[in-house]
C-alpha positions as CSV (number, residue, x, y, z in Angstrom):
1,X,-16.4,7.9,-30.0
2,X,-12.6,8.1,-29.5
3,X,-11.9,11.4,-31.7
4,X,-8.1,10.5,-32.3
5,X,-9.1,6.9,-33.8
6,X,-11.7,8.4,-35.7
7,X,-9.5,11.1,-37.4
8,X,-6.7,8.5,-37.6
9,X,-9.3,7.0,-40.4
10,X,-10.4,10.7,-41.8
11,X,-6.3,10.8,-42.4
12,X,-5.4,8.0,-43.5
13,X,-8.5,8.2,-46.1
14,X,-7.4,11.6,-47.2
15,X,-3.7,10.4,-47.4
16,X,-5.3,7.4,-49.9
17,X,-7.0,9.9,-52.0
18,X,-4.1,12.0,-52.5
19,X,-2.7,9.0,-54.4
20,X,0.6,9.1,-53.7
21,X,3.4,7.0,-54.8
22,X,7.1,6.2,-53.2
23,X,10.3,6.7,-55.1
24,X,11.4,2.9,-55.4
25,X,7.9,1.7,-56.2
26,X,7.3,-0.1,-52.9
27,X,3.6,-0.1,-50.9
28,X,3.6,3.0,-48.8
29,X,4.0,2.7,-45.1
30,X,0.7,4.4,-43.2
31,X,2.0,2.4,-40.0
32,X,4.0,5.1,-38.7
33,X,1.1,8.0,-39.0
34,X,-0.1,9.0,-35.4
35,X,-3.2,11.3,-34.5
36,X,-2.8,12.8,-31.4
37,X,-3.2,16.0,-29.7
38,X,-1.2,19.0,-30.4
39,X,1.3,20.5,-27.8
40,X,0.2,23.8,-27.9
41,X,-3.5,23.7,-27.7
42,X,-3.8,27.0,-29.8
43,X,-2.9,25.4,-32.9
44,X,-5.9,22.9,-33.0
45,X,-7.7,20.2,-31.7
46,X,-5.8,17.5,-33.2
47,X,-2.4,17.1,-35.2
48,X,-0.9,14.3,-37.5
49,X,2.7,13.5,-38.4
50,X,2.0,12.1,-41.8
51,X,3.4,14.1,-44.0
52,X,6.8,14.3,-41.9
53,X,6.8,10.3,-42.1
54,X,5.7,9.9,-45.7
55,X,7.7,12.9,-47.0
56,X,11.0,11.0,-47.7
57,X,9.3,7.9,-49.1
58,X,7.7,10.2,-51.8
59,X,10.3,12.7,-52.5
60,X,8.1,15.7,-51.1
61,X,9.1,18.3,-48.7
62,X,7.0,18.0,-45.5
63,X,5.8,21.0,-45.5
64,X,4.6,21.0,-49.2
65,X,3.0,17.6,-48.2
66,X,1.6,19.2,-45.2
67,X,0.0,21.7,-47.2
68,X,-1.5,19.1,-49.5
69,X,-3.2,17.5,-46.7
70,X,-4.3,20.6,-45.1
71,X,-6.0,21.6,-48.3
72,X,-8.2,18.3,-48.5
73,X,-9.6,18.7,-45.5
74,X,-11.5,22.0,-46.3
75,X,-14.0,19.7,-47.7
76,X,-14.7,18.1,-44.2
77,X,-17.8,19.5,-42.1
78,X,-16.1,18.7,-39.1
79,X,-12.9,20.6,-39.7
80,X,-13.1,24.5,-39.2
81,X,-9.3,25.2,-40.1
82,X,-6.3,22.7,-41.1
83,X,-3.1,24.2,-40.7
84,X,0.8,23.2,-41.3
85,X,3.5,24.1,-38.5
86,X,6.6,23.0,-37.6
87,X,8.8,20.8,-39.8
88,X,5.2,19.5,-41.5
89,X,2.9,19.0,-38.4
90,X,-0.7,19.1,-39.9
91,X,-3.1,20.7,-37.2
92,X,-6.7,20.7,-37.1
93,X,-9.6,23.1,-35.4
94,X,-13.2,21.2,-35.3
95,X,-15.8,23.1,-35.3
96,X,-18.5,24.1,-32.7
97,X,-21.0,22.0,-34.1
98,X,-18.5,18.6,-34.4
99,X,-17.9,19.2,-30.5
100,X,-22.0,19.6,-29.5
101,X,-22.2,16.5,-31.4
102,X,-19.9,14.9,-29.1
103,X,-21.6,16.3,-26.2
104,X,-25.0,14.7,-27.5
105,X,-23.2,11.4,-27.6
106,X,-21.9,11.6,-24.1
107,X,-25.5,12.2,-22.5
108,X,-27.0,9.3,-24.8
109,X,-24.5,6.7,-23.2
110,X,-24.5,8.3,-19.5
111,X,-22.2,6.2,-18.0
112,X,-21.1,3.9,-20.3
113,X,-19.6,6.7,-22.4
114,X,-15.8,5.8,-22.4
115,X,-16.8,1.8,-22.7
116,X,-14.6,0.1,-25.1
117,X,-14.3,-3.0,-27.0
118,X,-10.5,-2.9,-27.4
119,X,-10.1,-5.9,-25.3
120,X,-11.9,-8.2,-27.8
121,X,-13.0,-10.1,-25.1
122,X,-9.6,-11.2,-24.2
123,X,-9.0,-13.5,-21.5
124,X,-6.6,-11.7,-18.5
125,X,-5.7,-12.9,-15.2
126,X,-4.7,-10.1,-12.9
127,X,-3.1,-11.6,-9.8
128,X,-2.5,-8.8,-6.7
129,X,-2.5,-8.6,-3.0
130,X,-1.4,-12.7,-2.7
131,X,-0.3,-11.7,1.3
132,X,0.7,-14.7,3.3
133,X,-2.4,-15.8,5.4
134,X,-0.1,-15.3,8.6
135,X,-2.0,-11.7,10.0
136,X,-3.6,-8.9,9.2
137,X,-2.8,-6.7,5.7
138,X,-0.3,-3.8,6.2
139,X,-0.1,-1.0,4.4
140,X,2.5,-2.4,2.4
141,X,0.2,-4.5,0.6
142,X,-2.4,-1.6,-0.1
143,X,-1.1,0.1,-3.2
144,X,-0.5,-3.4,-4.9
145,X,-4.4,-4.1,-3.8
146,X,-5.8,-0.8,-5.0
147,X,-3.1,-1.1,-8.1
148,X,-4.7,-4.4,-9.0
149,X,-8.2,-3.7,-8.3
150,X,-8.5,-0.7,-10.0
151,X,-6.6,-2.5,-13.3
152,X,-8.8,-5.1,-13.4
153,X,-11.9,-2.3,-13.4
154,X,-9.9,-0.6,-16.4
155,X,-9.3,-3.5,-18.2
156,X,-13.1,-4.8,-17.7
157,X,-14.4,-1.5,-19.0
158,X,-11.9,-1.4,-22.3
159,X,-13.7,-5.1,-22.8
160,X,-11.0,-7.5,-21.6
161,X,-12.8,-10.6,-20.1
162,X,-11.1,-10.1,-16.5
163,X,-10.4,-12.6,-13.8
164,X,-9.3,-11.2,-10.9
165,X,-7.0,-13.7,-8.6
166,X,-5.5,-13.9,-5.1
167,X,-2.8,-16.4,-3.9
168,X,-2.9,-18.1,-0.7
169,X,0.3,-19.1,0.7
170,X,-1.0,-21.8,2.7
171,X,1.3,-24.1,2.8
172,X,5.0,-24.3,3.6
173,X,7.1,-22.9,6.5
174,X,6.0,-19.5,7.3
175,X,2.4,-21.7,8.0
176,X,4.4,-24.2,10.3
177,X,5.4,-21.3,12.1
178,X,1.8,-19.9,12.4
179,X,0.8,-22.9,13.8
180,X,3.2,-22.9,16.4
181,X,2.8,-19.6,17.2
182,X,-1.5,-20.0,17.7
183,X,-0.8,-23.3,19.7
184,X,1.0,-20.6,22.0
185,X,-2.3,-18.3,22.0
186,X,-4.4,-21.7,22.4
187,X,-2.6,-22.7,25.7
188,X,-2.8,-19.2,26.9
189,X,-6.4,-19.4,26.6
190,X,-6.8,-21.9,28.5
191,X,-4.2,-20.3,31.6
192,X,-1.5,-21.4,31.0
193,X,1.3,-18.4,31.7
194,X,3.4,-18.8,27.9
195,X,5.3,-15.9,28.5
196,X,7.2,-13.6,25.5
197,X,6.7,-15.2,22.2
198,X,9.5,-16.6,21.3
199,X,12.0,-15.1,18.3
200,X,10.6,-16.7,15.2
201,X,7.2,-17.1,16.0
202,X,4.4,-14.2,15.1
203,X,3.6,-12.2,18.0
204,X,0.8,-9.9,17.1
205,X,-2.0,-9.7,19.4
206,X,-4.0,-10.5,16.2
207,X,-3.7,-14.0,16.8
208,X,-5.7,-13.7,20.7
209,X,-8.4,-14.4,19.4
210,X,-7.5,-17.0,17.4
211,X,-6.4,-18.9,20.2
212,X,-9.6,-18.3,22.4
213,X,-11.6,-20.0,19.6
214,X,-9.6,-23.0,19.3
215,X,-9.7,-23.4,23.2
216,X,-13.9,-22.3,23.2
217,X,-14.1,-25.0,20.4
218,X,-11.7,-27.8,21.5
219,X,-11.1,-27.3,25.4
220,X,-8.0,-29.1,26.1
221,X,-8.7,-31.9,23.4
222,X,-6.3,-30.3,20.9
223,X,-3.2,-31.2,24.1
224,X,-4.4,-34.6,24.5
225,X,-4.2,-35.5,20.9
226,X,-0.9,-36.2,18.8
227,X,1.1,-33.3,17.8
228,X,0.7,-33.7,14.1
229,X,-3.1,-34.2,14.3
230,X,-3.5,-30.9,16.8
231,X,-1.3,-29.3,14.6
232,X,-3.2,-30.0,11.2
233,X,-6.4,-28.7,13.2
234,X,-4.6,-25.6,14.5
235,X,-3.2,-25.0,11.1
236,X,-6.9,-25.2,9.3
237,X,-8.7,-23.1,11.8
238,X,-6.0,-20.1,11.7
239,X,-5.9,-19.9,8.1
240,X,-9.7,-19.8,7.6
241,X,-9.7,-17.2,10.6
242,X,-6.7,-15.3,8.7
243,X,-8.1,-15.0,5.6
244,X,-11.8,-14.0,7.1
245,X,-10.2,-11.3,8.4
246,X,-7.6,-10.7,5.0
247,X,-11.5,-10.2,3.1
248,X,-12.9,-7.8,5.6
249,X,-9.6,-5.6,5.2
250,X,-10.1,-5.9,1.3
251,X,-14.0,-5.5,2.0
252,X,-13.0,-1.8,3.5
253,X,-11.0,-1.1,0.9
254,X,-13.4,-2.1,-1.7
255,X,-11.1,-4.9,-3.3
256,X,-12.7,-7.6,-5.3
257,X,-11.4,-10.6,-6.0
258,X,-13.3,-13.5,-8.7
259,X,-10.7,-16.1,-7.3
260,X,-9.2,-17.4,-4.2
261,X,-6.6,-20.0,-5.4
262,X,-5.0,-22.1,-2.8
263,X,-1.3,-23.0,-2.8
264,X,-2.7,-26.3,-0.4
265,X,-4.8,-27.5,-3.8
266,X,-1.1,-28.1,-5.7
267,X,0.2,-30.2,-3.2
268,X,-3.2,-32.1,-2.7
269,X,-3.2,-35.9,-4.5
270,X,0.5,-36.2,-3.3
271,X,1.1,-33.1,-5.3
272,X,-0.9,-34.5,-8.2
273,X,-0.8,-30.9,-10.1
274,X,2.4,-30.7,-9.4
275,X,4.2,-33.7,-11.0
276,X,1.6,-33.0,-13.7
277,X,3.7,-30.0,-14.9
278,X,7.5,-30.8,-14.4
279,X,5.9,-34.1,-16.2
280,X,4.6,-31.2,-19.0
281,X,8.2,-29.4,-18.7
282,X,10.1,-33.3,-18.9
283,X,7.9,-33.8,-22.0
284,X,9.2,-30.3,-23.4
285,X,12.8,-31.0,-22.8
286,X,13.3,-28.3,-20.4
287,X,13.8,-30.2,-17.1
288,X,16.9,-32.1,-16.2
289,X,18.9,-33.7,-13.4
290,X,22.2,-31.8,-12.1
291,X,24.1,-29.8,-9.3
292,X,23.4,-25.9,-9.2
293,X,26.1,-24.2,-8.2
294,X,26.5,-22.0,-5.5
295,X,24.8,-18.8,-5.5
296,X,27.1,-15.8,-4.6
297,X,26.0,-14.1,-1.0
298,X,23.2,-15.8,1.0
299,X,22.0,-19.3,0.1
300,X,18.4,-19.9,-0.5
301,X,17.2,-22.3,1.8
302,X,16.1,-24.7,-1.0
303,X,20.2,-25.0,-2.4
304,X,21.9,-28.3,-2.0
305,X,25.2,-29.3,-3.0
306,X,23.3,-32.6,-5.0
307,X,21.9,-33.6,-8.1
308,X,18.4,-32.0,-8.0
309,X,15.9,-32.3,-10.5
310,X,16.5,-28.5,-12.4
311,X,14.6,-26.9,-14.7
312,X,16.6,-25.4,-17.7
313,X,14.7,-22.1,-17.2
314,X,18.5,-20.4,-18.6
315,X,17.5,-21.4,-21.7
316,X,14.1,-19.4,-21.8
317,X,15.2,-16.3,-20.9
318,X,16.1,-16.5,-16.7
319,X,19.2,-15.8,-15.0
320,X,19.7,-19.2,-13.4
321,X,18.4,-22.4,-13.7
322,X,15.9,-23.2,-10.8
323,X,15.4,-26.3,-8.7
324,X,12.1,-28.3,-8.9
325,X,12.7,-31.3,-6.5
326,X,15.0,-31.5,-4.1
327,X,17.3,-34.8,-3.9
328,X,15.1,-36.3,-1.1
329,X,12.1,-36.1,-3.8
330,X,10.4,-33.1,-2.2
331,X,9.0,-30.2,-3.8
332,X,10.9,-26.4,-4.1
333,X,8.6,-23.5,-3.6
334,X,9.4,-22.7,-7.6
335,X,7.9,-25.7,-8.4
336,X,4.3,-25.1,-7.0
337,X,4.7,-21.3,-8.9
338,X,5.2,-23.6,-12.1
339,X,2.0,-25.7,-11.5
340,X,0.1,-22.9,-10.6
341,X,0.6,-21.0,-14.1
342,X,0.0,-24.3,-16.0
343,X,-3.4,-24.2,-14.0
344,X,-3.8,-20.5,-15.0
345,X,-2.8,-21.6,-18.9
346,X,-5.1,-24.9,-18.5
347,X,-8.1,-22.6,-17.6
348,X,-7.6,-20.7,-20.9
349,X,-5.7,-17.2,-20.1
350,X,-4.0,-15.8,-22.5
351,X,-2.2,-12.7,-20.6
352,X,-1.1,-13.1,-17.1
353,X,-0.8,-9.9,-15.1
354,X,0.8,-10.1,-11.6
355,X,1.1,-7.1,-9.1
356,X,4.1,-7.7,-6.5
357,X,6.0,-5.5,-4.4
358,X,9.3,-4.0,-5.4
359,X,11.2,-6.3,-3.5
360,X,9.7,-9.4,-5.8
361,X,11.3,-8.0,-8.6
362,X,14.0,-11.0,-9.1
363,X,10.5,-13.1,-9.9
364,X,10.0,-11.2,-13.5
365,X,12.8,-13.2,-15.4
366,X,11.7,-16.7,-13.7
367,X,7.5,-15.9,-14.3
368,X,8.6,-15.0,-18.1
369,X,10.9,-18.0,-18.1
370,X,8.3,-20.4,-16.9
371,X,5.6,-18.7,-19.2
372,X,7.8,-19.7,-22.4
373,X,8.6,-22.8,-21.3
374,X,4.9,-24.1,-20.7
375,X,3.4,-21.9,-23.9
376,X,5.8,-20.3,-25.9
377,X,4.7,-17.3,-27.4
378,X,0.7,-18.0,-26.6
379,X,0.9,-16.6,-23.2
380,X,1.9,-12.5,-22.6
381,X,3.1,-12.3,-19.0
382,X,3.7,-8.1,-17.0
383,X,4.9,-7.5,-13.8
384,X,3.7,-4.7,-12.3
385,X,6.0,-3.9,-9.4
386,X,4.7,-2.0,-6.7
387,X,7.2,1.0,-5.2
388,X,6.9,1.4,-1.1
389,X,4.5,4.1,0.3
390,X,5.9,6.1,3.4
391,X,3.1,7.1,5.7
392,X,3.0,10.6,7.3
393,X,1.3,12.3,10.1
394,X,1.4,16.4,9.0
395,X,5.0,15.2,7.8
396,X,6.3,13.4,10.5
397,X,7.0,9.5,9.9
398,X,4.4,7.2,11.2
399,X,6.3,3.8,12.3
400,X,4.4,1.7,14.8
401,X,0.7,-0.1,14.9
402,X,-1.1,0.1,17.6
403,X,-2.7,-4.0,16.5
404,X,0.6,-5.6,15.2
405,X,3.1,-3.8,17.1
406,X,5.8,-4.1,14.1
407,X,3.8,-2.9,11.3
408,X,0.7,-0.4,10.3
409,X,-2.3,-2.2,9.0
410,X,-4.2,-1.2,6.4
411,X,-7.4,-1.8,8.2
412,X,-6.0,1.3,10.7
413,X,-5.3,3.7,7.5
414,X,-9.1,2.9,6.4
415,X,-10.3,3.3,9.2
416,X,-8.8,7.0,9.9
417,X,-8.7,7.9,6.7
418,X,-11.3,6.7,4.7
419,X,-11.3,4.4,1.5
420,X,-11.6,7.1,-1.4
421,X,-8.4,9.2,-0.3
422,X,-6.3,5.7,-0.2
423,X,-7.7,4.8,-3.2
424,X,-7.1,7.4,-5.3
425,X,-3.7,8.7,-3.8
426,X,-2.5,5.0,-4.5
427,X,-3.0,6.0,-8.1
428,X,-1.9,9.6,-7.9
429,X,1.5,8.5,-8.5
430,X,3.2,6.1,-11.1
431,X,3.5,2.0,-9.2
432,X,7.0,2.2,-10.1
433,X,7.3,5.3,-8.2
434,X,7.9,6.0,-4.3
435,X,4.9,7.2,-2.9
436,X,4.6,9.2,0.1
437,X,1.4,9.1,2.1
438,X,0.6,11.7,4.6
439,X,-2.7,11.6,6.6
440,X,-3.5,15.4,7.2
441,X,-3.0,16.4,3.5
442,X,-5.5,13.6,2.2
443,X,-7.9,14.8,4.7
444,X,-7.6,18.4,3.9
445,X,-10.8,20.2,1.6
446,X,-8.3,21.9,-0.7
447,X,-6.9,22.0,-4.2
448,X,-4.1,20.8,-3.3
449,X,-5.9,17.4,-2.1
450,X,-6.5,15.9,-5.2
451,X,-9.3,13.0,-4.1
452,X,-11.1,16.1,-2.3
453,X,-10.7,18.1,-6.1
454,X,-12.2,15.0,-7.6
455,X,-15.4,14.6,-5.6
456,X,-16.4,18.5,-4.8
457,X,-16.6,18.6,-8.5
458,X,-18.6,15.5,-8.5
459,X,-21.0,17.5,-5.6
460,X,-20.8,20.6,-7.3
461,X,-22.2,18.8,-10.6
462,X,-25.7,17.5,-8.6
463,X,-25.5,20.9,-6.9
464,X,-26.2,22.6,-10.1
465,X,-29.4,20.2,-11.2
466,X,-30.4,21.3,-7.2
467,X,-30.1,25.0,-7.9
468,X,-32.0,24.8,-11.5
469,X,-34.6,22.9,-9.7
470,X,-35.7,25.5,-7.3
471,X,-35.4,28.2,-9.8
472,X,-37.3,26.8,-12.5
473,X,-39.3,25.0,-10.9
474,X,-38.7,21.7,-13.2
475,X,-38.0,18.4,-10.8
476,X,-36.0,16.3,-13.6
477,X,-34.3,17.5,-16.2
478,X,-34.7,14.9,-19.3
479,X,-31.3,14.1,-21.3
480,X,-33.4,14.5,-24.9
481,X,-34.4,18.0,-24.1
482,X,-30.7,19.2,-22.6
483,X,-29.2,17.4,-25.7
484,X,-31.3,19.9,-28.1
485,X,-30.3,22.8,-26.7
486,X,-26.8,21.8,-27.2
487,X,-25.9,24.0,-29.7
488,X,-26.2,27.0,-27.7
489,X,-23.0,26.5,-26.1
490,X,-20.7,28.7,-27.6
491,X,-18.6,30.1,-24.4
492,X,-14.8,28.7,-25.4
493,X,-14.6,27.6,-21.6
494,X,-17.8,25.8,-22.7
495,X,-16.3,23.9,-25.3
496,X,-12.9,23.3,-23.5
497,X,-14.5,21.4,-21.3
498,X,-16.3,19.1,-23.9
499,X,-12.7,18.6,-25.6
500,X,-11.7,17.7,-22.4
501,X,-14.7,14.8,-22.0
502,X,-14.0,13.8,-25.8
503,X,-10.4,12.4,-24.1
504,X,-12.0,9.7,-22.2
505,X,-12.3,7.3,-24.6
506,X,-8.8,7.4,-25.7
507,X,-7.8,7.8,-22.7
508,X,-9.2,4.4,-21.1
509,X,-8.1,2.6,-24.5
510,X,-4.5,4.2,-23.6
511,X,-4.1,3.1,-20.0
512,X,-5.6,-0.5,-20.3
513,X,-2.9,-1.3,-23.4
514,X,-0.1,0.4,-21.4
515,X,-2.0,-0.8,-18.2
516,X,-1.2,2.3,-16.1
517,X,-4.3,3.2,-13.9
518,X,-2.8,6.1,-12.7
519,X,-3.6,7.9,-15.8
520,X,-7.2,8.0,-14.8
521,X,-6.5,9.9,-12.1
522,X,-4.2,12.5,-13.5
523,X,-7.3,13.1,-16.1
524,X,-10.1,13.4,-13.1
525,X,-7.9,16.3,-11.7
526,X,-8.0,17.9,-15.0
527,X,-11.0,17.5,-15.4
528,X,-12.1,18.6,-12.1
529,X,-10.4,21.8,-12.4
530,X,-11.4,22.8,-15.5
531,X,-15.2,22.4,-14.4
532,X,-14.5,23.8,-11.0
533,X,-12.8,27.0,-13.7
534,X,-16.0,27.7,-15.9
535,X,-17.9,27.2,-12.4
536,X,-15.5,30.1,-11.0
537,X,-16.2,32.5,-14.0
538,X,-20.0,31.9,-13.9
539,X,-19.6,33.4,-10.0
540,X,-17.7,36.1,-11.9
541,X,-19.9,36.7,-14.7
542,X,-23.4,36.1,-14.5
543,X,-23.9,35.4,-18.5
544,X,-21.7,32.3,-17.5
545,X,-23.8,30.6,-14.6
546,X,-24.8,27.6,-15.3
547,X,-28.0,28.2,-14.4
548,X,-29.8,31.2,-15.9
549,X,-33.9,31.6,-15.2
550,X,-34.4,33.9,-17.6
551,X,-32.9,31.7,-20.6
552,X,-34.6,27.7,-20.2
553,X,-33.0,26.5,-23.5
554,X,-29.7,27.9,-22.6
555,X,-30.1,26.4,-19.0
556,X,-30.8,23.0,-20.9
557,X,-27.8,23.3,-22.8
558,X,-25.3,23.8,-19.9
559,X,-27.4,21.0,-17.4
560,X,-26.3,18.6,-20.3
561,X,-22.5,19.7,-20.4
562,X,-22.6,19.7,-16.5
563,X,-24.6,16.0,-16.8
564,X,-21.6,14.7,-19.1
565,X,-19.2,15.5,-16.7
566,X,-20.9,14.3,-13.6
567,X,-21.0,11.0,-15.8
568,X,-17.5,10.8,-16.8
569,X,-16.9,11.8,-13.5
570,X,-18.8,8.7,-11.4
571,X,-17.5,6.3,-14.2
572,X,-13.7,7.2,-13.4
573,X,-14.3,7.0,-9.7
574,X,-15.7,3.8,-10.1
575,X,-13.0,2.6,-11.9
576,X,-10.7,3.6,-9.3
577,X,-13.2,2.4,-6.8
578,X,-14.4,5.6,-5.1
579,X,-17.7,7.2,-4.7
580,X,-18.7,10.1,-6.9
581,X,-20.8,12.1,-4.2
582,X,-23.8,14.2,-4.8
583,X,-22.8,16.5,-1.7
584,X,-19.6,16.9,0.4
585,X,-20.0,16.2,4.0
């Protein structure tokens, strides 16, 4: 149950049975009316601004409403106190036995507790990582890739129908250049001395290997044949070997992906899907031929001083109008971005979600441009831009890959580091926000290690059933009998800690619609610490321990508080994609 939407109804019933009427006759507005929690945790468990936003409309003093609504809530089991502070704020304390209701809830739906239906089902495509299939994944693409995974996780378990996409650049320039740059690699396989790679080319020793394939396979074959044909080969081969190795660095990371779309597929048919949309743009009225003119600073490589086939994206929203064909008939790289959201339309998405890198932030206007322009108002379109992460080694700046020689890989990071601390301290700060990333602190077992926070509260949870094992004497402890000693929790650090669970649901409702993953997070450390508190006082006070032999029911009672949060616990990991580990190693 999500408490806030629940007492959202409880008000706006209560607000209904007062029977109020505005001034000028005209419906009353409940719109406005939020239920949320109250700043100051001492003044309840949940507070409402209705009567400050209805007060005007029905010639009452706040307060005086305030009191109104206070006073109907005495009647309601759940409520121990309702109070009015502030300008008209209405606060209200639940009782004990509302929040060991809660409790029992949580333990019936184990890890499902949190799941929401929100999404209706919704059909979302959530495009991240997209990195050109040209060598291994820096760590420049890892916050976009955790980012992206772990939104698509979120939005999957607030009951969006998720479809989670990756781009493959595989055609244009940047993949002549690759196959230039492997032919190199090929005929240094095969002896021949090809000296420094030239300026232009790629030369990371990433692409050996690729070379020593091509010559095992081919031998000298691939010299003998004509440039164009070798070229198509070499081109094929490095781009399946590129992305192999692109899904192991994801595998490590533990990004999923439903859909591996290829740029190569638009072009295909003589670009078949291509000419299919600026055809659906012609029909539209929103392509035309003209001259662009000059763009200030640095020309895009795709400007010409001639009429070009243009699409009017000014007139939906974009800066500029863009180019679509050039004048020799050829295809702009905007143009193959504008087939590939028809295709995403065609195949029945409603909301498109892309994850870029700050640096892509001049593609918002243009994606929202083409999104109105092929669907009007059907299709929702977010960028999610990705700030840079700065990687640290106990605070000094860490520049150089041993593998690339220009760039760390995020293949290196995993591998020192470990998945769960990059996973979660990719979410421990806002996408939009700088993140800085240092290697000892991640690694550290302190407080101030927040992934390390996280899972020793996980451990501590299954080291607590481990403990009342050995001193009871009782192998498995069964859900119905901890969720009937429930209300024998009466400790207030006892019942903090289930307010603190009963956030979850709004919670994951909360981040999916405003689609920030980071919040889940944030909450985990809260949690975390307030558990790994009322563990500290039971060391302090022995009537606190969650395990006490001499009392069995009131052992019960505790297991299934510390049960619910080992639950809420794995099912937030998972959504961010780490482990929720029964002991810390």
């Amino acid at each position: 149950m999500n408490i806030f939407a629940d007492f959202t109804g409880r008000v706006l019933k209560t607000v209904e049975a007062l029977g109020l009427k505005t001034v000028d006759g005209s419906p009353l507005d409940l719109s406005r009316i939020a239920i949320e929690p109250p700043r100051d945790p001492s003044h309840g468990d949940v507070a409402t601004n209705a009567a400050m936003v209805l007060a005007k409309a029905v010639g009452e003093n706040p307060r005086v409403l305030g009191e109104r609504i206070a006073a109907a809530f005495e009647s309601d089991l759940d409520v121990a106190a309702a109070s009015v502070a502030g300008p008209g704020f209405v606060n209200l304390k639940l009782s004990d036995g509302f929040w060991q209701a809660r409790l029992a809830e949580m333990l019936e739906l184990a890890t499902d507790y949190g799941r929401s239906q929100i999404g209706g089902g919704r059909k979302v495509n959530v495009e991240y990582v997209s990195a050109n299939p040209t060598g291994p994944m820096h760590v420049g693409h890892c916050r976009g890739a955790v980012v992206g995974d772990a939104l698509s996780n979120l939005l999957d378990f607030a009951g969006y129908s998720v479809t989670r996409e990756y781009y493959i650049n595989d055609a244009g320039v940047q993949i002549d250049v690759l196959g230039q740059s492997v032919m190199l690699r090929y005929r240094e396989a095969l002896g021949e001395k090809v000296g420094e790679i030239p300026p232009g080319l790629y030369p990371g020793d990433y692409l050996v290997p690729v070379g020593k394939a091509l010559a095992d396979e081919f031998g000298t074959r691939l010299l003998e044949m004509p440039s164009v044909e070798a070229m198509a080969i070499v081109k094929d081969k490095t781009i399946d070997m590129m992305m192999a190795m692109i899904r192991e660095d994801l595998d490590a990371l533990n990004v999923k992906h439903d859909v591996f779309f290829s740029e190569r597929s638009l072009h295909s048919g003589n670009g078949g899907m291509i000419r299919s949309a600026i055809n659906d743009l012609t029909l539209k009225g929103h392509v035309y031929k003209g001259k662009l003119p000059p763009p200030k600073g640095q020309k895009p490589e795709d400007w010409e001083d001639r009429d070009q086939t243009l699409f009017r994206s000014t007139a939906v929203g974009d800066d500029i109008d863009r180019p679509l064909m050039k004048s020799d008939g050829s295809f702009t790289y905007f143009a193959a971005d504008v087939a590939y959201m028809k295709d995403k339309v065609d195949r029945g998405f409603e909301h498109l979600i892309y994850v870029l890198g700050a640096d892509h932030s001049g593609y918002v206007k243009r994606l929202q441009a083409v999104a109105r322009a092929i669907a009007g108002n059907d299709l929702e379109i977010t960028v999610l831009l990705c700030q840079l992460v700065k990687l640290f080694r106990a605070g000094e700046p860490v520049r150089m890959s041993k593998r690339s020689g220009e760039f760390v890989t995020l293949r290196e990071v995993v591998d020192e580091v470990g998945r769960d601390p990059i996973r979660f301290m990719m979410l421990y700060r806002k996408n939009d926000a700088p993140l800085d990333f240092d290697f000892a602190k991640v690694t550290e077992q302190t407080k101030d290690n927040p992934v390390f926070y996280v899972q020793y509260a996980s451990a501590r949870c299954h080291s607590a059933f481990r403990q009342a094992s050995e001193q009871l004497g009782i192998a498995t402890f069964e859900r119905s009998k901890m969720r009937e000693a429930l209300p024998l929790l009466k400790d207030e650090g006892e019942l903090a800690l289930i307010r603190k669970l009963a956030e979850y649901p709004r919670l994951i409702e909360g981040a999916a619609q405003t689609m920030e993953p980071h919040r889940l997070a944030f909450y985990l450390y809260d949690l975390a610490s307030l558990f790994h508190s009322q563990w500290n006082r039971g060391a302090e006070t022995d009537d606190l321990r969650f395990v006490k032999v001499n009392a069995p029911e009131l052992t019960h009672a505790r297991l299934g508080l510390v049960q619910a949060v080992c639950d809420v616990l794995t099912s937030g990991l998972a959504l961010i994609g780490a482990e929720a580990p029964s002991e810390m190693r």
